[in-house]
MITORZA-563240 format. One line per 2 residues: number of its first residue (from 1); their letters; for each residue x, y, z of C-alpha. Coordinates in nm, 3 decimals, always signed. Each point is the difference from the previous one (the first is absolute). Layout:
BEGIN
NUM) A) X/Y/Z | ...
END
This chain:
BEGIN
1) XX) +8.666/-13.701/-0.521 | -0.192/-0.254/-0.230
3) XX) +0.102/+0.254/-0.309 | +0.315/-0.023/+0.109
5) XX) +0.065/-0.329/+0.028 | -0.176/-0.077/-0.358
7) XX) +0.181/+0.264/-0.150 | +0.339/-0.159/+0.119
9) XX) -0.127/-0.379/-0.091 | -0.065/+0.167/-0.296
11) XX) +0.381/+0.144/-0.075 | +0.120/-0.356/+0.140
13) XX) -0.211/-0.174/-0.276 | +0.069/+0.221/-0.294
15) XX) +0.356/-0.053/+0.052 | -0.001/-0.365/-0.038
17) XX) -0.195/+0.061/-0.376 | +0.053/-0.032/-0.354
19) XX) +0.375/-0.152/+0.123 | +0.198/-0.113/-0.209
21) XX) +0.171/-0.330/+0.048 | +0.315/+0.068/-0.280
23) XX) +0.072/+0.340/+0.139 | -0.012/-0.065/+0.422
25) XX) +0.283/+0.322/+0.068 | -0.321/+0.219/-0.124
27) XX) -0.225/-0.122/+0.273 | -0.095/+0.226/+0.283
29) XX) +0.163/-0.047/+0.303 | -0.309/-0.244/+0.154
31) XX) +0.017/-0.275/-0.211 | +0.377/-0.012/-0.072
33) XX) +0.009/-0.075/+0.442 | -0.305/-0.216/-0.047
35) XX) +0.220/-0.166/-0.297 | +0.324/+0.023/+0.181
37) XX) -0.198/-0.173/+0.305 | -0.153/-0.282/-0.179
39) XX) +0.349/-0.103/-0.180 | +0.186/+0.033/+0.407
41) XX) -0.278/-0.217/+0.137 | +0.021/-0.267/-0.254
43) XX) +0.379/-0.006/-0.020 | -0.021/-0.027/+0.389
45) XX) -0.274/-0.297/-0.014 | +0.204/-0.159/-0.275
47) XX) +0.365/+0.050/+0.185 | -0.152/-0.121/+0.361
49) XX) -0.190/-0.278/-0.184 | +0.325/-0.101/-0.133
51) XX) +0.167/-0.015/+0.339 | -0.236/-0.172/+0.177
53) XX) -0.047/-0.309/-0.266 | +0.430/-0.040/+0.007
55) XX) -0.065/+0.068/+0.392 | -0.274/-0.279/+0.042
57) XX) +0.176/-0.277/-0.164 | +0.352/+0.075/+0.156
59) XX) -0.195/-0.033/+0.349 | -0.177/-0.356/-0.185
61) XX) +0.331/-0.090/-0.103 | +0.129/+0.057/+0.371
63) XX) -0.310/-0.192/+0.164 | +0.144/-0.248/-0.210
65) XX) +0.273/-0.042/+0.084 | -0.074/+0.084/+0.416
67) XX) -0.166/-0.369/-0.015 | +0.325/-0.115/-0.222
69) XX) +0.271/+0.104/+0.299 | -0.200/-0.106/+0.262
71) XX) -0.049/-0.363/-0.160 | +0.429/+0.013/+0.016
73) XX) +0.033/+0.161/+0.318 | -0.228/-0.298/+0.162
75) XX) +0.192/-0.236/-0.182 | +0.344/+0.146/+0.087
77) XX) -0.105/+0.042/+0.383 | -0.097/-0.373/-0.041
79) XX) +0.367/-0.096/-0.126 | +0.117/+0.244/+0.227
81) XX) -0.163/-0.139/+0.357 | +0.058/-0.360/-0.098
83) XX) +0.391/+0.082/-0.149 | +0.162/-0.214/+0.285
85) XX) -0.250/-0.292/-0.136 | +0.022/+0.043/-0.342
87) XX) +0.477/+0.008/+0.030 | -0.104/-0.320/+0.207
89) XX) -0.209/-0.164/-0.326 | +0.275/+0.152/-0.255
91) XX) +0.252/-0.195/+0.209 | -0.175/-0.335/+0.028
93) XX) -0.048/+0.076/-0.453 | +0.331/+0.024/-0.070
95) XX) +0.107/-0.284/+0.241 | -0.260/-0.208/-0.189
97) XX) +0.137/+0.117/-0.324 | +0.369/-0.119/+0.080
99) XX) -0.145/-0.329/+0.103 | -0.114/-0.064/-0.326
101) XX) +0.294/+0.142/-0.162 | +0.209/-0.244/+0.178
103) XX) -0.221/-0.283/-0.140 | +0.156/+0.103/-0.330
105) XX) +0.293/-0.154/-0.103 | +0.275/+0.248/-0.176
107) XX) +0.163/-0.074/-0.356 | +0.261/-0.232/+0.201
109) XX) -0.239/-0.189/+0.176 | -0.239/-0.142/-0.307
111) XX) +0.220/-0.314/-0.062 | -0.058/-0.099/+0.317
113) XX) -0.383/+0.073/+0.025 | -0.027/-0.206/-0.310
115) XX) +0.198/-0.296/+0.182 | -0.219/+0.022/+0.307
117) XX) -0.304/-0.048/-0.227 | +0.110/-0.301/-0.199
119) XX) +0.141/-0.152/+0.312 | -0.390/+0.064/+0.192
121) XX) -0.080/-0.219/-0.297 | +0.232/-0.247/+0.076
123) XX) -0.034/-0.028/+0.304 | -0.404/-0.125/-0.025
125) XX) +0.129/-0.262/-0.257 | -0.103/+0.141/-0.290
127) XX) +0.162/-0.007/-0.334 | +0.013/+0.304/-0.195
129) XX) -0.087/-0.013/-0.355 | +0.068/+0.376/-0.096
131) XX) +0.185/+0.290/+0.248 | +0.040/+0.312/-0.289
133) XX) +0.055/+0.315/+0.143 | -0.122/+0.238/-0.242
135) XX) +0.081/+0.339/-0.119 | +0.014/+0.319/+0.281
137) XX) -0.230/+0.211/+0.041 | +0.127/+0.362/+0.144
139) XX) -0.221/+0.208/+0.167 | +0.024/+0.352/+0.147
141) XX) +0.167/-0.118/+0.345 | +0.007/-0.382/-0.078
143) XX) +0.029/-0.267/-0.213 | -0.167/-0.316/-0.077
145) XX) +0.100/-0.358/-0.111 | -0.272/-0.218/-0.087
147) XX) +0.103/-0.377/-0.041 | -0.156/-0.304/-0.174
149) XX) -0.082/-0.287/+0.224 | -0.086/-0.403/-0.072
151) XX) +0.030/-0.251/+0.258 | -0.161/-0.333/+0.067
153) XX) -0.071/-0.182/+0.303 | -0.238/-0.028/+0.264
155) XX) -0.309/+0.209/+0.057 | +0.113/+0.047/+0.397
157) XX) +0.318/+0.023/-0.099 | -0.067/+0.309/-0.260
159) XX) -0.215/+0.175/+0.242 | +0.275/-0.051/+0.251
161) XX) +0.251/+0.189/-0.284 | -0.264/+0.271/-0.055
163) XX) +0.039/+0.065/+0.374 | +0.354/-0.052/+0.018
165) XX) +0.047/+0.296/-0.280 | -0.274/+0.234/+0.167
167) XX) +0.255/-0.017/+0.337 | +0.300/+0.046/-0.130
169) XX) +0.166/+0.347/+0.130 | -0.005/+0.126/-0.371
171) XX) -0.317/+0.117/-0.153 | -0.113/-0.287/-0.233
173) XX) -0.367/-0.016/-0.135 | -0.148/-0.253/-0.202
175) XX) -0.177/+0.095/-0.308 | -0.276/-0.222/-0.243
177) XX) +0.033/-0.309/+0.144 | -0.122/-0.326/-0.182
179) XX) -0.002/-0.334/+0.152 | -0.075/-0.276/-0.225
181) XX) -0.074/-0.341/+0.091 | +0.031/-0.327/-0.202
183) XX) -0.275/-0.069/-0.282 | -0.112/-0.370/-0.121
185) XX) +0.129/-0.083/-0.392 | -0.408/+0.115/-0.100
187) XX) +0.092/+0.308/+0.079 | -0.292/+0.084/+0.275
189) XX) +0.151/+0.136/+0.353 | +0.018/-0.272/+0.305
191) XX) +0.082/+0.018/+0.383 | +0.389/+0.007/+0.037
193) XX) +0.047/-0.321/+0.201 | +0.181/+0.081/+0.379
195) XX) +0.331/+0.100/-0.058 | +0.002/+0.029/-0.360
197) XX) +0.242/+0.254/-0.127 | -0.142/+0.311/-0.098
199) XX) +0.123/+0.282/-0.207 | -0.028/+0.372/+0.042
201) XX) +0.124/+0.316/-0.234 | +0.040/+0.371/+0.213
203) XX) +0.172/+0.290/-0.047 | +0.217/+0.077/+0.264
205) XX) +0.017/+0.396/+0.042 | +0.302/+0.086/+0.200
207) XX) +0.161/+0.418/+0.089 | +0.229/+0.120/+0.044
209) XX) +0.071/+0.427/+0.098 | +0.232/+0.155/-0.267
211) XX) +0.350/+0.111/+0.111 | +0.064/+0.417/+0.035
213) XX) +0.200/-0.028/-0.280 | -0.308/-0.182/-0.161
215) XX) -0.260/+0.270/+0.105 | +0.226/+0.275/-0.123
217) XX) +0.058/-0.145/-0.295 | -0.340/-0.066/-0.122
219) XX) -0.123/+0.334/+0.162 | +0.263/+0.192/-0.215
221) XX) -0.127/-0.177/-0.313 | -0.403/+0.106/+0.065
223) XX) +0.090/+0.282/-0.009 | +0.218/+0.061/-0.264
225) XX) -0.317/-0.194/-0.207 | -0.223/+0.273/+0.165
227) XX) +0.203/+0.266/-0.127 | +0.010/-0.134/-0.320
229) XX) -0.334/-0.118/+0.010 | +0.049/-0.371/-0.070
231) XX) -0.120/-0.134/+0.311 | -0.185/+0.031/+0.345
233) XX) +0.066/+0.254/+0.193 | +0.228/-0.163/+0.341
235) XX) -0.255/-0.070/+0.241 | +0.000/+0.153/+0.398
237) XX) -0.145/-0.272/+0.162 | +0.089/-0.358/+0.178
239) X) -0.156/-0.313/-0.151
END
């Protein structure tokens, strides 16, 4: 049995001698399964290799994206079990917003803002030195008109016409205010004696919300500049 078993080790091992590597149709029939072996396992390893590397980072890519969706599904089951609060808050914004869209006066009504304000001056006793309504500025949804202001008078009697303008109906602010007070002829500054008149410079910033005809006007021109790439694109949002 051992002669045997040498003697066919023997034929096994002669067969896979003197081969040679530029001729491989001449080999014996051994080593052209031992070749055809070696080039199936390592196209199998290579294929299955292949697979599982596209296979592990589609399943990272999914793991991913598991903790993505259930970020919105938590957020969207939020929205979803307070809905009948959240119509409630929507409701109470957009009454809000018309309240302050009724503070603006239209194109019509800008005369007679203007009147109110030099008649709040008026009123106090003071004397106005300058009222110049200045060029419009036109925004997305709006426009503003700033104004020059000058008046004398009394200090109590300004701060009374600050007021006066902060509670009128229509939005008026009051922008870089400077009071100045009487100076002696050397030129250094003194106490305004009671009651002295006083004078103060502001810009009065008044709005009022553009017309439809207004808003598709100037929307129309954005983006005709857009297109021709002259201008700002026309913007989405409110002011």
């Amino acid at each position: 049995m051992n002669i045997e078993l040498d003697t066919l080790a023997e034929q096994v091992a002669s067969q896979f001698r003197n081969l040679d590597p530029n001729k491989p149709g001449q080999w014996p029939l051994l080593p052209k399964l031992a070749a055809w072996l070696a080039v199936t396992a390592v196209t199998v390893g290579l294929g299955w290799f292949a697979l599982i590397s596209d296979a592990s980072d589609e399943l990272e890519s999914a793991r991913n994206r598991e903790a993505t969706l259930k970020n919105e599904y938590q957020a969207k089951l939020a929205q979803a079990i307070n809905l009948d609060e959240l119509r409630k808050q929507k409701l109470q914004v957009q009454e809000y917003v018309t309240q302050l869209e009724r503070q603006l006066p239209g194109k019509a009504e800008m005369d007679a803002l203007l009147s109110d304000i030099n008649q709040a001056g008026l009123g106090r006793g003071l004397q106005f030195e300058l009222f110049r309504p200045g060029q419009e500025i036109v925004r997305d949804y709006y426009a503003e008109l700033p104004i020059s202001l000058r008046v004398t008078g009394r200090y109590h009697d300004i701060g009374s016409f600050a007021a006066d303008v902060a509670n009128l109906s229509r939005i008026v602010t009051l922008h870089n205010l400077v009071i100045s007070v009487p100076t002696p002829g050397s030129g250094q500054a003194a106490q305004a004696a009671p009651g002295a008149p006083l004078a103060m410079e502001a810009v009065a910033r008044t709005y009022r919300y553009l017309d439809p005809a207004e808003v598709t006007e100037r929307r129309k021109a954005q983006q005709a500049a857009a297109r021709d790439g002259k201008g700002p694109k026309p913007a989405g949002g409110t002011p």
